[in-house]
C-alpha positions in Angstrom: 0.0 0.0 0.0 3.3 1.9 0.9 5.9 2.7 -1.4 8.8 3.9 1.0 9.2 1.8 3.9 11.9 0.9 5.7 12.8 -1.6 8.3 14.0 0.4 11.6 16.1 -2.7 13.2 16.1 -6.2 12.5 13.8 -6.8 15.8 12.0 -3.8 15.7 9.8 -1.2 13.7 9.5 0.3 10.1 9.3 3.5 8.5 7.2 5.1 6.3 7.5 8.0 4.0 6.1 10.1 1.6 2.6 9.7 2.9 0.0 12.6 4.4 -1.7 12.0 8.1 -4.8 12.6 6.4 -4.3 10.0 3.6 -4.2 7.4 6.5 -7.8 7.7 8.0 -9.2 5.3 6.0 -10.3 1.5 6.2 -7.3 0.1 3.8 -4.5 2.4 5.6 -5.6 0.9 8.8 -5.5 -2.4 7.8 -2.9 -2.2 6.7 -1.2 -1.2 10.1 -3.0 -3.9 12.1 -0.6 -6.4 10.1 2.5 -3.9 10.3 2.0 -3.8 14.1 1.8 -7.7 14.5 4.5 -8.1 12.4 7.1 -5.2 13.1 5.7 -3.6 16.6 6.3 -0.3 16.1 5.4 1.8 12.9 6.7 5.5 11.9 5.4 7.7 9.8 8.0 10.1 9.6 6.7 13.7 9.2 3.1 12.9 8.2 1.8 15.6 10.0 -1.7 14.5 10.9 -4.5 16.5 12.4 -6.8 15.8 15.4 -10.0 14.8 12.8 -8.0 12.4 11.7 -5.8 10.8 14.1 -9.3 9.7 16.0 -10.6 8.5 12.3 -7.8 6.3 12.4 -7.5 5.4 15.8 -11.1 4.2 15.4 -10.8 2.3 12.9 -8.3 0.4 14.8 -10.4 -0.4 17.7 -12.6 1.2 20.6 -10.9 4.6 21.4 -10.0 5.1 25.3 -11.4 8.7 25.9 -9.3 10.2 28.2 -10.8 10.4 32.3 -8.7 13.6 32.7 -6.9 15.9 30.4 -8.4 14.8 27.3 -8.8 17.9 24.9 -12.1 19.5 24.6 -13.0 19.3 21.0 -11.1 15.6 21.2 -11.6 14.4 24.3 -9.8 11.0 22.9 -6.4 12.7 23.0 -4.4 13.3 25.5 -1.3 16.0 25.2 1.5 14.8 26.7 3.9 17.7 27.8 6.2 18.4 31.0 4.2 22.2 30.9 1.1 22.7 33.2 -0.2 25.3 30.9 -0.5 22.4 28.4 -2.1 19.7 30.6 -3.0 18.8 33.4 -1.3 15.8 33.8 2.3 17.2 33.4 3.2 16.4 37.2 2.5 12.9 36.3 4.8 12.6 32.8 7.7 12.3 34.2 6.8 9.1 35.0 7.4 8.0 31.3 10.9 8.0 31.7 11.2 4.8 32.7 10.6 1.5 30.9 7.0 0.5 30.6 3.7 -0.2 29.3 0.7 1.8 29.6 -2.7 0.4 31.4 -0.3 -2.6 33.3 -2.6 -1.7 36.4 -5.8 -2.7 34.2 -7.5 -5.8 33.8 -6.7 -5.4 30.0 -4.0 -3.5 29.5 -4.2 -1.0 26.3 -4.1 -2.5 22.8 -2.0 0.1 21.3 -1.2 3.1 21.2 -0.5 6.6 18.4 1.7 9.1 19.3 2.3 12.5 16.8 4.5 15.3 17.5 3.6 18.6 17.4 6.2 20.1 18.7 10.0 18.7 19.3 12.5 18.8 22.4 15.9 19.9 21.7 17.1 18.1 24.1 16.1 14.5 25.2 12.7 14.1 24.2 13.4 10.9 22.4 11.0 7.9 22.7 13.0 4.3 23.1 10.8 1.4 22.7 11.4 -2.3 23.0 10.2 -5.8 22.0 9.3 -7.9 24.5 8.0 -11.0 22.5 11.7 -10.8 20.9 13.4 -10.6 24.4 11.1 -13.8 25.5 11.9 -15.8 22.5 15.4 -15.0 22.9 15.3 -16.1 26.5 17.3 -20.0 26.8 14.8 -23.0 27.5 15.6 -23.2 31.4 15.5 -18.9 31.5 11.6 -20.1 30.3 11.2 -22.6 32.9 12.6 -20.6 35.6 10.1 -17.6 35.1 7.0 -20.2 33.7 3.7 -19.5 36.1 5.2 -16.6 38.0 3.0 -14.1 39.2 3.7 -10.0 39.4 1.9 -7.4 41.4 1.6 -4.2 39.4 0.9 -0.8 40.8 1.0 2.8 39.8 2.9 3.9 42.7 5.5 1.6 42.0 6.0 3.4 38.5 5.7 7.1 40.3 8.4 5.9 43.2 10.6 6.1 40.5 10.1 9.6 39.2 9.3 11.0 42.9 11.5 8.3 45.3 10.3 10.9 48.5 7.0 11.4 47.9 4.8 13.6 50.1 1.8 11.9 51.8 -0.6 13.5 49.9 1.3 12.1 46.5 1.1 8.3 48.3 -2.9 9.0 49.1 -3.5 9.5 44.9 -1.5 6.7 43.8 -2.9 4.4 46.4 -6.3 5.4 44.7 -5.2 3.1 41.7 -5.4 -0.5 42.3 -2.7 -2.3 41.7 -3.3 -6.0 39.7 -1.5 -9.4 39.4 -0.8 -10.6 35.9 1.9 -13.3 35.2 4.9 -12.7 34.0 4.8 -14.4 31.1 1.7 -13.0 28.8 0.3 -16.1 26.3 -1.6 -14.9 24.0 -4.9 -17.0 22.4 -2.2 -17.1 18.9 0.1 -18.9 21.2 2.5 -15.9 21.0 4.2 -14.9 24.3 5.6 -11.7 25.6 7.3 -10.4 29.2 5.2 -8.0 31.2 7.4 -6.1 32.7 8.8 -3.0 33.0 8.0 0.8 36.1 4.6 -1.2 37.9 6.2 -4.2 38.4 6.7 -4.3 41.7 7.0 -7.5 43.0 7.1 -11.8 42.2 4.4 -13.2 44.2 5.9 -16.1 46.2 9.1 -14.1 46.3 11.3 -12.1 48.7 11.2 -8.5 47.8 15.5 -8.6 47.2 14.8 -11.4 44.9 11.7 -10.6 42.7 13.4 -7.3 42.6 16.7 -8.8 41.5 14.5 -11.1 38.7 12.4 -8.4 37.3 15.5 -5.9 36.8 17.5 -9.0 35.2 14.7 -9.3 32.5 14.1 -5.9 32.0 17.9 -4.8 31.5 17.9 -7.7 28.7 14.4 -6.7 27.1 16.2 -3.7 26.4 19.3 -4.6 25.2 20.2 -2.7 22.2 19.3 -5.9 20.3 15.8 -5.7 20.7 15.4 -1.7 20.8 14.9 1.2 19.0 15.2 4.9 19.6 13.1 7.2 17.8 14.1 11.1 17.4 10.9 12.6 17.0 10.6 15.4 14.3 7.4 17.7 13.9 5.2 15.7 12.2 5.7 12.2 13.3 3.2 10.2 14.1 4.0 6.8 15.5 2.0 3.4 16.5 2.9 0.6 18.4 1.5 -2.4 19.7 1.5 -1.4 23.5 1.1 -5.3 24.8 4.4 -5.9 23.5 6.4 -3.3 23.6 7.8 -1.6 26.0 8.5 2.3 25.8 10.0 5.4 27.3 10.8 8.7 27.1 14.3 10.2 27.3 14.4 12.5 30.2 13.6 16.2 28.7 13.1 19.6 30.7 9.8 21.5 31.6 10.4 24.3 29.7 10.7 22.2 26.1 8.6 23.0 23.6 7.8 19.4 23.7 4.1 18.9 22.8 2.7 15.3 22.0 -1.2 14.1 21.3 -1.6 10.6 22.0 -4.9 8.3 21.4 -4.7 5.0 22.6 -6.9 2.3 21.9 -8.8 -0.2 24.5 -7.3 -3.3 25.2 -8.8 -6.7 23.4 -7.1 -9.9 25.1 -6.8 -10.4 28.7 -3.6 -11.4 30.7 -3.2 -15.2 30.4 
């Protein structure tokens, strides 16, 4: 459908050029990136520029749109901006927390299918997004690393993630993030196509049946080697860029940028369809 694309790394993600944001809200363009997301993970179009009309037409034609519980813009209330400035959202106290390793909705029942992410404006200065493939790292893993993590349970919670990004939180922080319940999925995700992934990454917290030193010491093990430079890629946004990736099996963050960036993202992200088996 595509004449320029481009594979990004052998484990990882393509690119896609020459081709208008608007161009892609339609029923064969999304399609189309329902294969390239099972296939590749992670897609790029690289300076598309796509507007707000029709980033949610195409993130509903790829599934049930989550509109946003806070911060979602007015005439879109499916987008969320994602900027370090309080003048630009209301969550900015909270995005810092995206830059460390992780997956969004790991606290939900069913975490979020995927995931688009288009740049408006551009950091400097950090402001790169890293993601990585964790159905590659799990395949890659020996037969007895499989064995040893096979059934194991991990406790997932939002302050967890935020511990991270604020390590001396005030009590009134801890009271919020205790508001979000935290949820047990196991390690290892199977999906119905037999295909498995690691679920890993800021919520994990803890291995059930586990001291905390040494489900602490397994988790960072897995997710230092999930994001080994063999199965990761770094993407350096550019205005314009608008970029999907399957969010149950890749892992993603954001490179540490400053408050004061120009940064502005808009982000739709799509419910999730499989639960955590």
């Amino acid at each position: 459908m595509f004449d320029a694309i481009t594979p990004i790394t052998p484990a990882i993600g393509i690119e896609v050029t020459g081709v208008s944001g608007e161009s892609l809200a339609n029923p064969d363009a999304a399609a189309w990136c329902r294969t390239a997301l099972d296939d590749h993970g992670v897609v790029l179009f690289r300076e598309c520029h796509i507007g707000d009309d029709a980033l949610v037409s195409l993130s509903r034609l790829l599934g049930e749109v989550v509109i946003a519980p806070v911060g979602g813009q007015q005439s879109h209330p499916e987008i969320s901006a994602i900027s370090l400035d309080p003048a630009k959202t209301v969550l900015a106290a909270y995005n810092s927390g995206t830059f460390h390793w992780h997956i969004d909705g790991a606290t939900d029942a069913i975490p979020q299918k995927a995931t688009l992410l288009t740049a408006l404006e551009v950091s400097t200065e950090g402001g790169d997004t890293e993601f990585a493939n964790t159905y590659a790292a799990y395949e890659a893993l020996s037969a007895d690393e499989k064995a040893e993590i096979d059934g194991l349970q991990v406790v997932h919670s939002f302050a967890t993630a935020q511990r991270l990004a604020n390590p001396d939180p005030t009590d009134k922080q801890m009271a919020a993030w205790a508001r979000v319940p935290s949820r047990t999925h196991p390690l290892v995700w199977t999906r119905r196509s037999g295909r498995k992934s690691l679920l890993i990454g800021a919520t994990a917290g803890e291995v059930v049946g586990m001291s905390a030193s040494e489900g602490r010491a397994l988790l960072d093990r897995l997710l230092e080697w999930s994001t080994g430079p063999q199965f990761a890629l770094r993407q350096h946004w550019r205005r314009g860029d608008l970029v999907i990736w399957d969010n149950t099996g890749m892992l993603h963050r954001a490179i540490p940028y400053t408050p004061s960036s120009p940064r502005l993202m808009h982000r739709t992200t799509l419910l999730g369809e499989e639960v955590v088996a």
